[in-house]
C-alpha positions as CSV (number, residue, x, y, z in Angstrom):
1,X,-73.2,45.3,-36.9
2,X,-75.3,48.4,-37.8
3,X,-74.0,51.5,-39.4
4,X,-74.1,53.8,-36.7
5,X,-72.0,51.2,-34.5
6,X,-69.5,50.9,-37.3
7,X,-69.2,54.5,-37.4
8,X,-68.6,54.8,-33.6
9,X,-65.6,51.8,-33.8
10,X,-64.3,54.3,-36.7
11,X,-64.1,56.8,-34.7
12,X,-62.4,55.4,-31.4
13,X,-59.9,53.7,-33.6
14,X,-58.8,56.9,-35.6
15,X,-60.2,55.6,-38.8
16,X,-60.9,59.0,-41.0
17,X,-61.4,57.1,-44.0
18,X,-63.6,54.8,-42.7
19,X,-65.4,57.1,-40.4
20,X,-65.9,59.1,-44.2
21,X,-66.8,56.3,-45.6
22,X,-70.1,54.9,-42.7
23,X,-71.4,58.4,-42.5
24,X,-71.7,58.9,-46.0
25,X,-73.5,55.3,-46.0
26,X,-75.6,55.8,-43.3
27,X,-76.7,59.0,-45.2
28,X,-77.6,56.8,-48.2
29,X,-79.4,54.1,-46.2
30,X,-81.6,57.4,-45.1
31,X,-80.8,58.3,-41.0
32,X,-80.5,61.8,-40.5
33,X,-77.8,63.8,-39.6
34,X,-79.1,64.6,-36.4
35,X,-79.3,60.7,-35.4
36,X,-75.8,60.3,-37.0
37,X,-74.0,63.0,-34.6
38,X,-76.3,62.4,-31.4
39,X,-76.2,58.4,-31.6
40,X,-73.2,57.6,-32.8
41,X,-70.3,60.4,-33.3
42,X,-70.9,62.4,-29.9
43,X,-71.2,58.8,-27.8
44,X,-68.2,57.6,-29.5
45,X,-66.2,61.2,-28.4
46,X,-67.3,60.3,-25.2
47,X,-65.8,57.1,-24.8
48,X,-62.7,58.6,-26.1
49,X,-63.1,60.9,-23.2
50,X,-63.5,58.4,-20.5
51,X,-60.9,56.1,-21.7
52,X,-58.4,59.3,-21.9
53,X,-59.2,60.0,-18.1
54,X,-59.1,56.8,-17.1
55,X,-55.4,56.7,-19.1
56,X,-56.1,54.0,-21.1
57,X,-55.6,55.8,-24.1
58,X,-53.0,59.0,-24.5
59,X,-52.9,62.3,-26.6
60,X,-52.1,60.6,-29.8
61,X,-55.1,58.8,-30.0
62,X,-57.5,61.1,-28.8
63,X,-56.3,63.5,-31.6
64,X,-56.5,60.8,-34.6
65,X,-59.9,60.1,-32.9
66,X,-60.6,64.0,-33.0
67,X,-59.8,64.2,-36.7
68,X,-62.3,61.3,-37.7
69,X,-64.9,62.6,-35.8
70,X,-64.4,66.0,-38.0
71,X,-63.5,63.8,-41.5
72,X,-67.6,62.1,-40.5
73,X,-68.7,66.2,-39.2
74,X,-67.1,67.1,-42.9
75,X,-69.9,64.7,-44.7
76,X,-72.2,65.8,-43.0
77,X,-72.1,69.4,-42.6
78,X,-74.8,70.1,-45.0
79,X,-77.0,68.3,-44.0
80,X,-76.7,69.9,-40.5
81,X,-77.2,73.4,-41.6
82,X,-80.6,74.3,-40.1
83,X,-81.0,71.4,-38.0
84,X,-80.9,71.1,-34.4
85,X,-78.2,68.7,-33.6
86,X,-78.1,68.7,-29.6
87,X,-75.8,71.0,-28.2
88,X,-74.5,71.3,-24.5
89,X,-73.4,75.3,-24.6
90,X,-70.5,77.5,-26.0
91,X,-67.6,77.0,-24.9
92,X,-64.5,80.2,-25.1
93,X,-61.4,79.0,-24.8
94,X,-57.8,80.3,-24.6
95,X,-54.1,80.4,-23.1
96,X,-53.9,83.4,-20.9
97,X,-51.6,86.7,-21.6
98,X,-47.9,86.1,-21.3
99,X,-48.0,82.4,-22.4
100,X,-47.8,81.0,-25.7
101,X,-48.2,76.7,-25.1
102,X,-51.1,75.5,-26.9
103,X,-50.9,71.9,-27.0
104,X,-53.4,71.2,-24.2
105,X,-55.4,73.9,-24.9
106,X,-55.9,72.7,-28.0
107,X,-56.4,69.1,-26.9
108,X,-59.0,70.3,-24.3
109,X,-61.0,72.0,-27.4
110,X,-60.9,69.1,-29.4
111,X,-62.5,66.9,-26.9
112,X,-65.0,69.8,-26.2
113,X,-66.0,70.0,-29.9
114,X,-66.4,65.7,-29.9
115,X,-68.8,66.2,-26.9
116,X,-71.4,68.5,-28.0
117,X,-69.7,71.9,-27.3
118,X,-69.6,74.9,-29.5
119,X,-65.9,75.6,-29.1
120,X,-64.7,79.8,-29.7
121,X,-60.9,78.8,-29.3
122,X,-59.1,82.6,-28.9
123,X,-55.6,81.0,-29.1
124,X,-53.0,82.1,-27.4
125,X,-51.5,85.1,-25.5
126,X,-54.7,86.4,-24.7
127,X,-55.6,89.7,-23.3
128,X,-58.1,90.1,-20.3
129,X,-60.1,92.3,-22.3
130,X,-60.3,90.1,-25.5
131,X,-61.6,86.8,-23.7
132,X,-64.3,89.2,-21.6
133,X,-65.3,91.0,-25.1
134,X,-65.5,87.6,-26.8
135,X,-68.1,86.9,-24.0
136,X,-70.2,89.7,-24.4
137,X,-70.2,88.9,-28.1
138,X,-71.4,85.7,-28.2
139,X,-72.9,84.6,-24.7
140,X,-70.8,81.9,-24.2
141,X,-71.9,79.8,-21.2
142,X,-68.2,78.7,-20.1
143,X,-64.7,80.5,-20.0
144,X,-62.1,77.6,-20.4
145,X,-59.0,79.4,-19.5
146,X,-55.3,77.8,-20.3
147,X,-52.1,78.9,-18.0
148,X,-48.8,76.6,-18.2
149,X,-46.8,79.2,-16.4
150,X,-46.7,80.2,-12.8
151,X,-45.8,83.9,-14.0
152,X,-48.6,83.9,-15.9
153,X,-51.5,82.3,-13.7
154,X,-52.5,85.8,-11.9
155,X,-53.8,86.4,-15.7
156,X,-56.7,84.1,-14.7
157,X,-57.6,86.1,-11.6
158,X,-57.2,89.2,-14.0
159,X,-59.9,87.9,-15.8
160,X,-62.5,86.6,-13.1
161,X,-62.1,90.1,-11.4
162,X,-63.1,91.9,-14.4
163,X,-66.3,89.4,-14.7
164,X,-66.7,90.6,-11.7
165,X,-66.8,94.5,-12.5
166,X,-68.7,93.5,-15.9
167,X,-71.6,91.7,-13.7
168,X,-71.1,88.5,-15.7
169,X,-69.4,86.0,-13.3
170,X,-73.0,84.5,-12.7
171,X,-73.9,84.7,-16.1
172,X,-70.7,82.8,-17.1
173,X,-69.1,79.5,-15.3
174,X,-64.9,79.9,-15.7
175,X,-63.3,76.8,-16.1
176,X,-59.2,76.9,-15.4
177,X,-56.5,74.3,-16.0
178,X,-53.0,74.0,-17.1
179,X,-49.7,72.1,-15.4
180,X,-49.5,74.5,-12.5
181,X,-53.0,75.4,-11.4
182,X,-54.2,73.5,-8.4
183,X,-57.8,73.0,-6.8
184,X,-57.1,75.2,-4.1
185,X,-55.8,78.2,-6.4
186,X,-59.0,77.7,-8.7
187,X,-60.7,78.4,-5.3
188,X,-58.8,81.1,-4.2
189,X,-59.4,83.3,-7.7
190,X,-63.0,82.3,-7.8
191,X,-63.0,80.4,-10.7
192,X,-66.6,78.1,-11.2
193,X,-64.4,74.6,-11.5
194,X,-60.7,73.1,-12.0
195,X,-59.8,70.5,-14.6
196,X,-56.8,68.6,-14.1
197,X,-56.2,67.1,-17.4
198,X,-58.5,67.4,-21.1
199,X,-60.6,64.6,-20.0
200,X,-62.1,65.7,-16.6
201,X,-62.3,69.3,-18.8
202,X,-64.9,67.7,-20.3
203,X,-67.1,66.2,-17.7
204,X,-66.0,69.9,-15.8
205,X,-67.9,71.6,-18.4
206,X,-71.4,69.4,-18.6
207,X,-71.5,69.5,-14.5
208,X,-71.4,73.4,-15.1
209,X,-73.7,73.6,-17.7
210,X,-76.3,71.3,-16.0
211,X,-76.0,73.7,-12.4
């Protein structure tokens, strides 16, 4: 079994250690970081992913999973600085104003990070003005917006219409989920796409980046 498969099955099986352990042996045997992340860590992620959506896994794993993708990201850190490891876009993400639940926020973040994304997580409670400010900042291609409320879904159509008045809702794709947002609401506020749970968020966010 080669090292970059070893590292994948250390990765899928919430290994840390062992996931440590194959990167910093790979690294020694001479592959470069770049191969390491693209070939191995990011296709492991993604099978994490699919598994999750398909709900043959559940949140525990995919968080253990999470943290030895970062443990392996740790090792090689830098050796990435100044390299090009493939990335699909930036992602800013956040629980709107008014609500405070962060659990799949947070899971929906992880799994972006594990699939190429560069994550800008905001937290929670977050004004209109901060996630459109944020944007401006840093050009982030997707908005990945949180709500677990119903009180405090309007936030999300807060948001959009101020894209809106800023000119950057076709500079910027929004991306909305959370336990009470539905297809038809995403529609109805104008967001760019709907993820039911973290593991269509993910497949959400590369169709938007590819259209």
């Amino acid at each position: 079994m080669d090292i970059l498969h070893l590292i994948s099955e250390a990765i899928q099986s919430g290994d840390s250690g062992k996931a440590k352990q194959y990167v910093e042996k790979a690294l020694s045997e001479g592959l470069n970081a770049k191969k390491i992340v693209n070939d191995s860590m990011m296709k492991a992620m993604n099978v994490v992913g699919e598994r999750f959506k398909n709900h043959e896994i559940f949140v525990p794993e995919i968080m253990v999973a999470a943290r030895a993708m970062k443990s392996g990201m740790e090792v090689l850190e830098p050796e990435l600085v100044g390299s090009q490891v493939e990335k699909h876009g930036v992602v800013i993400i956040g629980t709107v104003k008014g609500d405070l639940h962060d659990i799949g926020k947070n899971l929906v973040a992880m799994m972006l990070e594990g699939a190429g994304f560069d994550v800008i997580d905001l937290g929670i409670d977050v004004e209109a003005d901060e996630f459109v400010n944020k944007l401006k900042e840093t050009n982030a291609d997707i908005l990945a917006m949180s709500a677990l409320l119903t009180t405090t879904m309007t936030e999300m159509k807060e948001v959009i219409e101020i894209l809106r008045e800023e000119s950057l809702k076709g500079e910027v794709k929004v991306l909305i989920g959370g336990a009470p947002i539905t297809e038809d609401f995403s529609k109805q506020i104008g967001a760019d796409e709907y993820a039911g749970d973290a593991g269509s968020a993910v497949s959400k966010a590369k169709s938007l980046i590819l259209s």
